[in-house]
PDB file of N, CA, C and O in Angstrom:
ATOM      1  N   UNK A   1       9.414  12.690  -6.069  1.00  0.00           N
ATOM      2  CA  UNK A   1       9.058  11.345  -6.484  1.00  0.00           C
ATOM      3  C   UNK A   1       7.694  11.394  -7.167  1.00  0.00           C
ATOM      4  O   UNK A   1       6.790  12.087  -6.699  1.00  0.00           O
ATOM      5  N   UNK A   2       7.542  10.670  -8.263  1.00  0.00           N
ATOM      6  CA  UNK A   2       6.530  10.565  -9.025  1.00  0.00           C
ATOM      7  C   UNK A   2       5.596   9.147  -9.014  1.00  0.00           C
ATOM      8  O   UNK A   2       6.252   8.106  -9.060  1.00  0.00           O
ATOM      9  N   UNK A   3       3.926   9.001  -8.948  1.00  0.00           N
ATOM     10  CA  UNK A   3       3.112   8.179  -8.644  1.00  0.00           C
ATOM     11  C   UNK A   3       3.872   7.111  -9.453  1.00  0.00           C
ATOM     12  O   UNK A   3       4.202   6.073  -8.881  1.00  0.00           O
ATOM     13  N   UNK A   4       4.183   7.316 -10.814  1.00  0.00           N
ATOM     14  CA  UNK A   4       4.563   6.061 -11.517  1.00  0.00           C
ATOM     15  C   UNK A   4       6.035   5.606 -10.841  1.00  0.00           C
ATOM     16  O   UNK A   4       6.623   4.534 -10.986  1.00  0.00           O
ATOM     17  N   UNK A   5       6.421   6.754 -10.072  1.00  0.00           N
ATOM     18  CA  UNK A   5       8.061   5.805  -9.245  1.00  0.00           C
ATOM     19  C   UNK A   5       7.352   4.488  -8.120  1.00  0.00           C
ATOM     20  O   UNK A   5       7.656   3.301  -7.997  1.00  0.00           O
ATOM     21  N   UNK A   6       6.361   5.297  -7.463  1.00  0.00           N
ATOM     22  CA  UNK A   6       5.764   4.253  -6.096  1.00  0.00           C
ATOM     23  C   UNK A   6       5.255   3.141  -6.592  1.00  0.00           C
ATOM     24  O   UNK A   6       5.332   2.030  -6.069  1.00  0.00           O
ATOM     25  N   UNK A   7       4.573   3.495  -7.901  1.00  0.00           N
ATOM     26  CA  UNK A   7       3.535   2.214  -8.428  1.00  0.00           C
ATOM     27  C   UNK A   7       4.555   0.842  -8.612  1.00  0.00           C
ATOM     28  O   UNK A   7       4.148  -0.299  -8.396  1.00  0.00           O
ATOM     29  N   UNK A   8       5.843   1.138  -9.017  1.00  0.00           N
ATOM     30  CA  UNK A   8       6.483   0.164  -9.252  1.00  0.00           C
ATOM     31  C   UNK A   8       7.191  -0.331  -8.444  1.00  0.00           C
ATOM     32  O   UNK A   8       8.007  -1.121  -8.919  1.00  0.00           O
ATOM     33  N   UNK A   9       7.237  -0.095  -6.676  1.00  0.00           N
ATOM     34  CA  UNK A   9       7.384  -0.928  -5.298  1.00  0.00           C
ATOM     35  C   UNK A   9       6.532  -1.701  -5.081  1.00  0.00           C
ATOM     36  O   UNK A   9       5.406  -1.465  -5.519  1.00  0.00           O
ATOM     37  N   UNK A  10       6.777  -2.835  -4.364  1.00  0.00           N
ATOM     38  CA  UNK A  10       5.865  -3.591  -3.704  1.00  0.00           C
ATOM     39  C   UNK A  10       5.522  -3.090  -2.236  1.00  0.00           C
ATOM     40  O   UNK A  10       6.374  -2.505  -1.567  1.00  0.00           O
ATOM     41  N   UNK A  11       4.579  -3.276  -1.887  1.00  0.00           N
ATOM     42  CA  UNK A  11       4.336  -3.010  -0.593  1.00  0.00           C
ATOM     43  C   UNK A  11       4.111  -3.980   0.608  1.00  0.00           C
ATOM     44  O   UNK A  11       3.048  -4.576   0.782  1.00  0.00           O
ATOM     45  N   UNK A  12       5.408  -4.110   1.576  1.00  0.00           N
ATOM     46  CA  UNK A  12       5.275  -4.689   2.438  1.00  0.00           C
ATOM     47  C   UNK A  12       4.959  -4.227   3.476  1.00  0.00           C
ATOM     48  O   UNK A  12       5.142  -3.056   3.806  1.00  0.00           O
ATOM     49  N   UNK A  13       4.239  -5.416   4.391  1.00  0.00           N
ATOM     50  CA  UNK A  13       3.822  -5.294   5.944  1.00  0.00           C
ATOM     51  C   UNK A  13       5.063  -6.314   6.916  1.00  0.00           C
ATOM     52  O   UNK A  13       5.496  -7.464   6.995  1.00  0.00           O
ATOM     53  N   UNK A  14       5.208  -5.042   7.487  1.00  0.00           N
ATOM     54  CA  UNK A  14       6.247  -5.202   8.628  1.00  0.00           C
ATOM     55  C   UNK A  14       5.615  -5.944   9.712  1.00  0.00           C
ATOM     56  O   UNK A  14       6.456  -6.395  10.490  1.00  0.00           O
ATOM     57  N   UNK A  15       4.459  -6.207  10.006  1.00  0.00           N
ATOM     58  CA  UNK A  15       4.530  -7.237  10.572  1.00  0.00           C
ATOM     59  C   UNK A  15       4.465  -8.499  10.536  1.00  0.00           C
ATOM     60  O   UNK A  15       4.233  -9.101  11.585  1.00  0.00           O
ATOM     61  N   UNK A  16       4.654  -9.210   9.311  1.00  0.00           N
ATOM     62  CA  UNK A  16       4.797 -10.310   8.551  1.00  0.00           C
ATOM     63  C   UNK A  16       5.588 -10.775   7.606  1.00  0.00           C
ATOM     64  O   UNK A  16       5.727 -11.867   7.053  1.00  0.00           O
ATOM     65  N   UNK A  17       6.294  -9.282   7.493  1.00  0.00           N
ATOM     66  CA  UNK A  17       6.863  -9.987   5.975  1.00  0.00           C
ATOM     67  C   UNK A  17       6.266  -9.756   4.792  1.00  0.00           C
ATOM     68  O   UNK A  17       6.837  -9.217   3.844  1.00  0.00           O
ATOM     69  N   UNK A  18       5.335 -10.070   4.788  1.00  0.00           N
ATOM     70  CA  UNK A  18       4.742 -10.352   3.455  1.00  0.00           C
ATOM     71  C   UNK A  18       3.868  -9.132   2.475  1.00  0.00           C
ATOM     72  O   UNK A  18       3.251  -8.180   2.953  1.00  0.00           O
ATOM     73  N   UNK A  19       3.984  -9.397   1.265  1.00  0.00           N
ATOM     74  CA  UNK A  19       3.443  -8.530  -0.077  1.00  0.00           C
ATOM     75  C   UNK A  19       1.874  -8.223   0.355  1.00  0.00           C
ATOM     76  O   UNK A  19       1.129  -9.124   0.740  1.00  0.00           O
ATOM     77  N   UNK A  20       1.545  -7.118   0.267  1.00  0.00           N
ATOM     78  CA  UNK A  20       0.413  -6.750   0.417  1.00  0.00           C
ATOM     79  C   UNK A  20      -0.277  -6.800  -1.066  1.00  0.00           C
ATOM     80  O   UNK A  20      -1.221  -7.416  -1.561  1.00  0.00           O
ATOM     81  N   UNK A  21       0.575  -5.939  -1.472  1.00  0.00           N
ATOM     82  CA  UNK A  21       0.313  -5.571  -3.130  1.00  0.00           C
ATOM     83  C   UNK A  21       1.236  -4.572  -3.583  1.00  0.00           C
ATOM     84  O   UNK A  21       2.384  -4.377  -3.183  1.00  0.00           O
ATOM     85  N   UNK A  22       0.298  -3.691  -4.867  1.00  0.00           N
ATOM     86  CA  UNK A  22       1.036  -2.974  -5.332  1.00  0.00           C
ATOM     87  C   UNK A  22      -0.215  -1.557  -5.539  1.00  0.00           C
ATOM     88  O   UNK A  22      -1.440  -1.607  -5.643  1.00  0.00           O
ATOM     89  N   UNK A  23       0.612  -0.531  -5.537  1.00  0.00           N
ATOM     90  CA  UNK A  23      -0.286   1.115  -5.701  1.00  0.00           C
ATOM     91  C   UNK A  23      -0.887   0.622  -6.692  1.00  0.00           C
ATOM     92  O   UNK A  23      -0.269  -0.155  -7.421  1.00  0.00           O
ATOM     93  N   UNK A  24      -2.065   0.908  -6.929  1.00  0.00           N
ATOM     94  CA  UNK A  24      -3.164   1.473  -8.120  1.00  0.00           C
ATOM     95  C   UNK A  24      -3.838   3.106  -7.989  1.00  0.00           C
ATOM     96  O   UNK A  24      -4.264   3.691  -8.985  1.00  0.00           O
ATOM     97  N   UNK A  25      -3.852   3.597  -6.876  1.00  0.00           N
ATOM     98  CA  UNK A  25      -3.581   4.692  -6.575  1.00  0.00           C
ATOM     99  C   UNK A  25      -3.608   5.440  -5.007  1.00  0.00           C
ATOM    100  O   UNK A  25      -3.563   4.944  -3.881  1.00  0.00           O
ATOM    101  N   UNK A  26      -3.710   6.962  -5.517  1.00  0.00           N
ATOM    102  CA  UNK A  26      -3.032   7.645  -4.288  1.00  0.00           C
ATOM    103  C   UNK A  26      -4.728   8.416  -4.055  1.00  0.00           C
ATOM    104  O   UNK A  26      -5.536   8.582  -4.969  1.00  0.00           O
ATOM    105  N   UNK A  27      -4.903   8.724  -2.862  1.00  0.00           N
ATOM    106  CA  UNK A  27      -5.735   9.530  -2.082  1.00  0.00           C
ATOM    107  C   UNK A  27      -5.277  10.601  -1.512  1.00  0.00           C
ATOM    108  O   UNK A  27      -4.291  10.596  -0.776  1.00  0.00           O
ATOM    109  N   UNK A  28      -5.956  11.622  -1.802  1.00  0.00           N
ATOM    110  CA  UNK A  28      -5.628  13.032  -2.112  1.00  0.00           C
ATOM    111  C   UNK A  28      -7.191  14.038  -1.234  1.00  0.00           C
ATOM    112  O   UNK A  28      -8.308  13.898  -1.733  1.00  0.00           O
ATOM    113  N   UNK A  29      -7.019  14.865  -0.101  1.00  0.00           N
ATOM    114  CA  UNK A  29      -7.718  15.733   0.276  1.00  0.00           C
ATOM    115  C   UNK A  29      -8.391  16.521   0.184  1.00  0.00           C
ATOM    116  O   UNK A  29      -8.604  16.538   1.396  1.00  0.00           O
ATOM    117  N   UNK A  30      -9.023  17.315  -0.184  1.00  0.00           N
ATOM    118  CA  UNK A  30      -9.640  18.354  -0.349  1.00  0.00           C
ATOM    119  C   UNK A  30      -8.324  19.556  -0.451  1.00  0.00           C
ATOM    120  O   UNK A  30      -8.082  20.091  -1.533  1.00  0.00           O
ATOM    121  N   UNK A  31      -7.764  19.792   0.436  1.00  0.00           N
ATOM    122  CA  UNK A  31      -6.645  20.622   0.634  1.00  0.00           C
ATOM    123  C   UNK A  31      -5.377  20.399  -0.429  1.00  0.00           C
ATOM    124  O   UNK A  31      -4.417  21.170  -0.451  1.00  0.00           O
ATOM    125  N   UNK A  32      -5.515  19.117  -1.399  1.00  0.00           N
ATOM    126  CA  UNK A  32      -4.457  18.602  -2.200  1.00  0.00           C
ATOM    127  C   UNK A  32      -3.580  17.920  -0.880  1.00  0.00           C
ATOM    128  O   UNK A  32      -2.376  18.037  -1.110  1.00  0.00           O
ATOM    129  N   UNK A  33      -3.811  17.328   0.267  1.00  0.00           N
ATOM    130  CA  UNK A  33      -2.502  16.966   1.130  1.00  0.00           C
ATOM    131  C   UNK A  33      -3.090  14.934   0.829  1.00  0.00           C
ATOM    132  O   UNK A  33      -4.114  14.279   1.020  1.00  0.00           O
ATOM    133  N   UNK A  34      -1.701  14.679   0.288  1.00  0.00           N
ATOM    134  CA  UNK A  34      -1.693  13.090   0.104  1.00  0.00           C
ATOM    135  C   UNK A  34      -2.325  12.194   0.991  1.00  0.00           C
ATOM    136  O   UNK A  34      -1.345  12.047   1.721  1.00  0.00           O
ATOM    137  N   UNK A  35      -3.212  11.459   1.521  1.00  0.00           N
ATOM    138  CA  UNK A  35      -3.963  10.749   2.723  1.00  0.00           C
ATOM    139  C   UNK A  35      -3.716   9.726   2.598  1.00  0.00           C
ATOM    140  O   UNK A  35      -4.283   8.988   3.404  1.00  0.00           O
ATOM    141  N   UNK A  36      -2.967   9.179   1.789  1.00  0.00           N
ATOM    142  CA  UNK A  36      -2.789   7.950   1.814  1.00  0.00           C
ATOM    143  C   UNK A  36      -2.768   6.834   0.269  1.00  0.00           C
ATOM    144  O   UNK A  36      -3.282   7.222  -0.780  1.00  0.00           O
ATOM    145  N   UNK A  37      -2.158   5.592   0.387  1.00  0.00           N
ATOM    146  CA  UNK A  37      -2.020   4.584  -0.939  1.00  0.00           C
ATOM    147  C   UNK A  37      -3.333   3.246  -0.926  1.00  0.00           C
ATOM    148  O   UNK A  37      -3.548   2.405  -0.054  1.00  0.00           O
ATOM    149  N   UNK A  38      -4.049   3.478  -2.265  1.00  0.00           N
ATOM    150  CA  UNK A  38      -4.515   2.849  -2.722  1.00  0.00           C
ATOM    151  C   UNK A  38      -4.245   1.280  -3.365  1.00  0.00           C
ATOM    152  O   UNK A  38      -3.830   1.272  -4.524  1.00  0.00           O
ATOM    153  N   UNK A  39      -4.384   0.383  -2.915  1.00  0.00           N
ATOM    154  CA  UNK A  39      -3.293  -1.230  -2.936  1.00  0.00           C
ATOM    155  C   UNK A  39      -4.152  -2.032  -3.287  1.00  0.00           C
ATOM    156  O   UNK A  39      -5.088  -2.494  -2.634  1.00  0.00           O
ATOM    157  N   UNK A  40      -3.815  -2.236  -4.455  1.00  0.00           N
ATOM    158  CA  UNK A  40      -4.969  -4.176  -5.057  1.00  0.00           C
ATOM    159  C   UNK A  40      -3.734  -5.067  -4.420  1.00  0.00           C
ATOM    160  O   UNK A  40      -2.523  -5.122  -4.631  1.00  0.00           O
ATOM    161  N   UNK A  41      -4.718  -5.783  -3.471  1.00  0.00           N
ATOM    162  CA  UNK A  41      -4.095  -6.786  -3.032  1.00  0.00           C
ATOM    163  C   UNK A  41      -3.448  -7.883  -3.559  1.00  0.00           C
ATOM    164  O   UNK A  41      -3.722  -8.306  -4.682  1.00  0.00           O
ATOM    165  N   UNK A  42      -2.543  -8.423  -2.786  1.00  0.00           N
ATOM    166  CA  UNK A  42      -1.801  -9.675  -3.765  1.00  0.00           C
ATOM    167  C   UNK A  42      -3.257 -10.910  -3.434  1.00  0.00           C
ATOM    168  O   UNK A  42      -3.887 -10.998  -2.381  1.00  0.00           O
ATOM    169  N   UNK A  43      -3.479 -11.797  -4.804  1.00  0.00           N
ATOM    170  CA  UNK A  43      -4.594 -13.039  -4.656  1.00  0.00           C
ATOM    171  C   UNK A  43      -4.532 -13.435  -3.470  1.00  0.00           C
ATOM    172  O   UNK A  43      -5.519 -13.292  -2.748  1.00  0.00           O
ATOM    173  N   UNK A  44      -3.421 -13.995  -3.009  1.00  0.00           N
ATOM    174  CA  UNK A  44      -3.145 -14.535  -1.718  1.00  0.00           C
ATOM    175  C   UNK A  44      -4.394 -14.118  -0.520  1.00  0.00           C
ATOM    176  O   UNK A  44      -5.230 -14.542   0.278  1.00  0.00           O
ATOM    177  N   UNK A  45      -3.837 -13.100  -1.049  1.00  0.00           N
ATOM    178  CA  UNK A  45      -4.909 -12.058   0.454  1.00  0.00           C
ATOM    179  C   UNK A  45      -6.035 -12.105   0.261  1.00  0.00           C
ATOM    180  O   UNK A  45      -6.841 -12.443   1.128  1.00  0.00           O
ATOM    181  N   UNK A  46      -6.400 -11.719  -1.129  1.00  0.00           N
ATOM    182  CA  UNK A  46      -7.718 -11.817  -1.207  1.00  0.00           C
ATOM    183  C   UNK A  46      -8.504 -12.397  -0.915  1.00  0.00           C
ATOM    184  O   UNK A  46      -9.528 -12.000  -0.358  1.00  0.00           O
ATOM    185  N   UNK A  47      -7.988 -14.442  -1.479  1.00  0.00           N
ATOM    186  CA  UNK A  47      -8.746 -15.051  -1.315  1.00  0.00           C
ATOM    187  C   UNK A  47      -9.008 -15.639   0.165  1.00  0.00           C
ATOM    188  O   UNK A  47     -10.054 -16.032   0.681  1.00  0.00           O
ATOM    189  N   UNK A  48      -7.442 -15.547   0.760  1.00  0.00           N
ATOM    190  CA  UNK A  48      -7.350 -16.139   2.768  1.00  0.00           C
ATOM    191  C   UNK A  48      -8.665 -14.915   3.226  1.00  0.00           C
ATOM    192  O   UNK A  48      -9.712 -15.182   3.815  1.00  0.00           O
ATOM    193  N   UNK A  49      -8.242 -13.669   2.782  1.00  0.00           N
ATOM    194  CA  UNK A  49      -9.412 -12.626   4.674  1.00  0.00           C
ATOM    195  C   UNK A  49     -10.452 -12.033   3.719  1.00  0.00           C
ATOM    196  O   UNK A  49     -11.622 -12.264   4.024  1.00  0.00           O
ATOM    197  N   UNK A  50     -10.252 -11.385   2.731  1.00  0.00           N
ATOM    198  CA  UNK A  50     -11.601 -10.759   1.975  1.00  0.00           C
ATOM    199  C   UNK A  50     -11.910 -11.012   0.771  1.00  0.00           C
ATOM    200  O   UNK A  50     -11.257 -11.720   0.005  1.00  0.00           O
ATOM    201  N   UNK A  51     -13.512 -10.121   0.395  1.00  0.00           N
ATOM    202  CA  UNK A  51     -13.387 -10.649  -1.023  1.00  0.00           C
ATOM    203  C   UNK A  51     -13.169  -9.178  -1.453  1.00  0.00           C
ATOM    204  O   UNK A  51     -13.720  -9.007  -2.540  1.00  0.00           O
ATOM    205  N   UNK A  52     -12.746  -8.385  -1.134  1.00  0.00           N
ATOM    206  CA  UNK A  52     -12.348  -6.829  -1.586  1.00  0.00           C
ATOM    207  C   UNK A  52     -10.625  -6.948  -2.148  1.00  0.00           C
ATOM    208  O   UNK A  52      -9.804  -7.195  -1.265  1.00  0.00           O
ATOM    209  N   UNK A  53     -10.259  -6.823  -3.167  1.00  0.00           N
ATOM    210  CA  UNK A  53      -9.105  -6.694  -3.854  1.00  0.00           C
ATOM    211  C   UNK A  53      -8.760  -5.216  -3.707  1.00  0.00           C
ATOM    212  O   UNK A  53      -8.156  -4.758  -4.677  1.00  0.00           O
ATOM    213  N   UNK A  54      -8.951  -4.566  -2.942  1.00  0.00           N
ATOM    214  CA  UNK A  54      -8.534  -3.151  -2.840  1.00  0.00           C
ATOM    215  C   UNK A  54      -8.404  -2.997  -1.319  1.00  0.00           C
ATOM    216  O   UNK A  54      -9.270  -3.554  -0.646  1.00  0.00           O
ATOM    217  N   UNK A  55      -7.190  -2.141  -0.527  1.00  0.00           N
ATOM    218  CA  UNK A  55      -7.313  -1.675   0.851  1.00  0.00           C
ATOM    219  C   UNK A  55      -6.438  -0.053   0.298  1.00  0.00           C
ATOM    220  O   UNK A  55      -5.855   0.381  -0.695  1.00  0.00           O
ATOM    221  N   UNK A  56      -6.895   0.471   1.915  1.00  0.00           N
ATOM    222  CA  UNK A  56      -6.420   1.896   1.937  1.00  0.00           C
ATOM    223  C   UNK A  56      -4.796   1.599   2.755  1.00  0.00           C
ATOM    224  O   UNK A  56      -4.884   0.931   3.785  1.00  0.00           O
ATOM    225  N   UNK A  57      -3.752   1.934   2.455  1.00  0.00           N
ATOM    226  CA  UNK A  57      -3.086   2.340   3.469  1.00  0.00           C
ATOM    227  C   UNK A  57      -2.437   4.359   3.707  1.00  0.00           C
ATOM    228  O   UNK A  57      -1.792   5.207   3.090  1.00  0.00           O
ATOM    229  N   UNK A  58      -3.142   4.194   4.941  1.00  0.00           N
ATOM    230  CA  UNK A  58      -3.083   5.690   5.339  1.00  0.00           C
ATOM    231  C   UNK A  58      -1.766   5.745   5.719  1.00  0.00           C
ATOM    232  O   UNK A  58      -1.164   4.855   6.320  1.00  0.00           O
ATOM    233  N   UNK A  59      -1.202   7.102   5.260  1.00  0.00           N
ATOM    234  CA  UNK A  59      -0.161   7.529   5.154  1.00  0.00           C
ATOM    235  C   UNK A  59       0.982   7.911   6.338  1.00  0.00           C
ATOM    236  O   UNK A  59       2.204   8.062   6.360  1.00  0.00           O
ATOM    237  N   UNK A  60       0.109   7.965   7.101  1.00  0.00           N
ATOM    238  CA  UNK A  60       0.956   7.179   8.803  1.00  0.00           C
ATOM    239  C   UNK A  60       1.400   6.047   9.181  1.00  0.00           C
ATOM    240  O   UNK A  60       2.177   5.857  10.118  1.00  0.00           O
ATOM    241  N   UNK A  61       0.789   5.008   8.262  1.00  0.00           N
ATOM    242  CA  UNK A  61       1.122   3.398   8.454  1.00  0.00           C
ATOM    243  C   UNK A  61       2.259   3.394   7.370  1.00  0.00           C
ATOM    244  O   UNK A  61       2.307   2.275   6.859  1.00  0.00           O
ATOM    245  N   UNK A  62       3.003   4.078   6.947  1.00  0.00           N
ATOM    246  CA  UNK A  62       4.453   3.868   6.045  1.00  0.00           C
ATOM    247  C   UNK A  62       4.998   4.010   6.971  1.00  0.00           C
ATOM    248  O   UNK A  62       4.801   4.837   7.862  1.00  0.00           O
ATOM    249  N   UNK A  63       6.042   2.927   6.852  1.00  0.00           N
ATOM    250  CA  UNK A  63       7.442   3.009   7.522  1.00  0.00           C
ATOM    251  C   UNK A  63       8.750   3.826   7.108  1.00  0.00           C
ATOM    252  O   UNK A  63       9.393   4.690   7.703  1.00  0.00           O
ATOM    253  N   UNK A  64       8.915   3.137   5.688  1.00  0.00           N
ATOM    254  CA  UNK A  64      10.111   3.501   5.072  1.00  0.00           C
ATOM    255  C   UNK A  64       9.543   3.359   3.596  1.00  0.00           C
ATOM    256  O   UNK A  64       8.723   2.502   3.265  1.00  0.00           O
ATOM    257  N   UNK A  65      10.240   4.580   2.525  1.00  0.00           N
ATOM    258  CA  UNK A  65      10.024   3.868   1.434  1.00  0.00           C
ATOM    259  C   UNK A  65      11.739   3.809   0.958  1.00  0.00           C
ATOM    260  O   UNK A  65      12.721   4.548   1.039  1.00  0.00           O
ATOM    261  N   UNK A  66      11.424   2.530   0.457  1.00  0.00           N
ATOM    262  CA  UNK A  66      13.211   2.090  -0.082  1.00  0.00           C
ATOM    263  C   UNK A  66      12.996   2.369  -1.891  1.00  0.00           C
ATOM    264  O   UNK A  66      12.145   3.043  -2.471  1.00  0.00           O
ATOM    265  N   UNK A  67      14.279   1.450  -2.508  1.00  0.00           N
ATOM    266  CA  UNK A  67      14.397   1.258  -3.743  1.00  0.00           C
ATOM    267  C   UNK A  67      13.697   0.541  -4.328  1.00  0.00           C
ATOM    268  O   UNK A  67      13.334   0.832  -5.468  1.00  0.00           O
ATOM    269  N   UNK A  68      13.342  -0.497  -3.772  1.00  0.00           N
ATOM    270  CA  UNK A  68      12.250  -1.716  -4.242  1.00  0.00           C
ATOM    271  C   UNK A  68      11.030  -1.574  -3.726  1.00  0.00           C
ATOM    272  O   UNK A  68       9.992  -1.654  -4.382  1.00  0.00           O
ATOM    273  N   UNK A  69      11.133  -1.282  -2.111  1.00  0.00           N
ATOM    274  CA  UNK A  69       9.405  -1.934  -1.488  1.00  0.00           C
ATOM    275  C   UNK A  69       9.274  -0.473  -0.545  1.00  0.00           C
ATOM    276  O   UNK A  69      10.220   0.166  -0.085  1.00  0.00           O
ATOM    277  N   UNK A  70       8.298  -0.264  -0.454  1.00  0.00           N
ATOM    278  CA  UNK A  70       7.664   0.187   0.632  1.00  0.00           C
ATOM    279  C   UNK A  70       7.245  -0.532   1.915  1.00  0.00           C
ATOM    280  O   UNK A  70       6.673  -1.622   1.933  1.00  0.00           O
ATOM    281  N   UNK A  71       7.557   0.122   2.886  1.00  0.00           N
ATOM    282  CA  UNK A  71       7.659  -0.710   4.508  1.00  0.00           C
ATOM    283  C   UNK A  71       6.299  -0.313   4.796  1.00  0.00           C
ATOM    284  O   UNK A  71       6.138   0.908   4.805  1.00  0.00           O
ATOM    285  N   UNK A  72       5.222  -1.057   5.048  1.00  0.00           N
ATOM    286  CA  UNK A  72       4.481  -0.398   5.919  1.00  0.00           C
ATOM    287  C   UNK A  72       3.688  -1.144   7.447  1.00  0.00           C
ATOM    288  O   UNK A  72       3.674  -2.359   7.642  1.00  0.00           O
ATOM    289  N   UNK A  73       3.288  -0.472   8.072  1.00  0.00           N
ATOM    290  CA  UNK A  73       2.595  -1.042   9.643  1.00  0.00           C
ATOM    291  C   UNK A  73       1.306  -1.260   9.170  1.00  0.00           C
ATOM    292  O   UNK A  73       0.477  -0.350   9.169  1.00  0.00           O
ATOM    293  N   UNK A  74       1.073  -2.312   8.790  1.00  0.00           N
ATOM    294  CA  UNK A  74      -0.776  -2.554   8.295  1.00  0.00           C
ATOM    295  C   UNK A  74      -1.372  -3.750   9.113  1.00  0.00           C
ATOM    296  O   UNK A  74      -0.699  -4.775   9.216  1.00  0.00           O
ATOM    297  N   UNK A  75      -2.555  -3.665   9.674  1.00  0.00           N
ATOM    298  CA  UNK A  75      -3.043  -4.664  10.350  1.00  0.00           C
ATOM    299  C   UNK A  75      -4.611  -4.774   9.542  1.00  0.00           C
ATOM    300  O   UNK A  75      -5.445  -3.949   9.169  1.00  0.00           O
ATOM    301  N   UNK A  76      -4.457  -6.648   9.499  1.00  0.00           N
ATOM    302  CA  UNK A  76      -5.684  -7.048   8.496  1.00  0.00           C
ATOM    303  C   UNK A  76      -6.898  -7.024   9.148  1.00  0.00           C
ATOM    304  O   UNK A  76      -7.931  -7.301   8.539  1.00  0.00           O
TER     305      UNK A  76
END
């Protein structure tokens, strides 16, 4: 799978339901081992809990990735 396949899922949080955002990018180790997705938040979010339009989700908090969305366990 290629960055430009993920970029074009949405990313949901399983414990709500709802759109987090979408990849802008990937975080990458020293070792080259993937650490995790880089996510501009949907406005929504931004403007309800922060004023940061960017979160990390580390690569343990994926659930599933499907055809459309990515599942993930994220707490705000």
């Amino acid at each position: 799978m290629r960055l430009s396949d993920l970029q074009s899922k949405d990313i949901i949080n399983i414990n709500d339901g709802k759109k987090i955002g979408n990849i802008i990018d990937v975080k990458i180790n020293e070792q080259g081992d993937m650490e995790g997705l880089v996510v501009e938040q949907s406005k929504f979010l931004v403007s309800m809990f922060t004023s940061r339009n960017e979160v990390e989700i580390k690569w343990n908090q994926i659930e599933k990735i499907g055809e459309d969305v990515i599942l993930v366990n994220f707490m705000i």
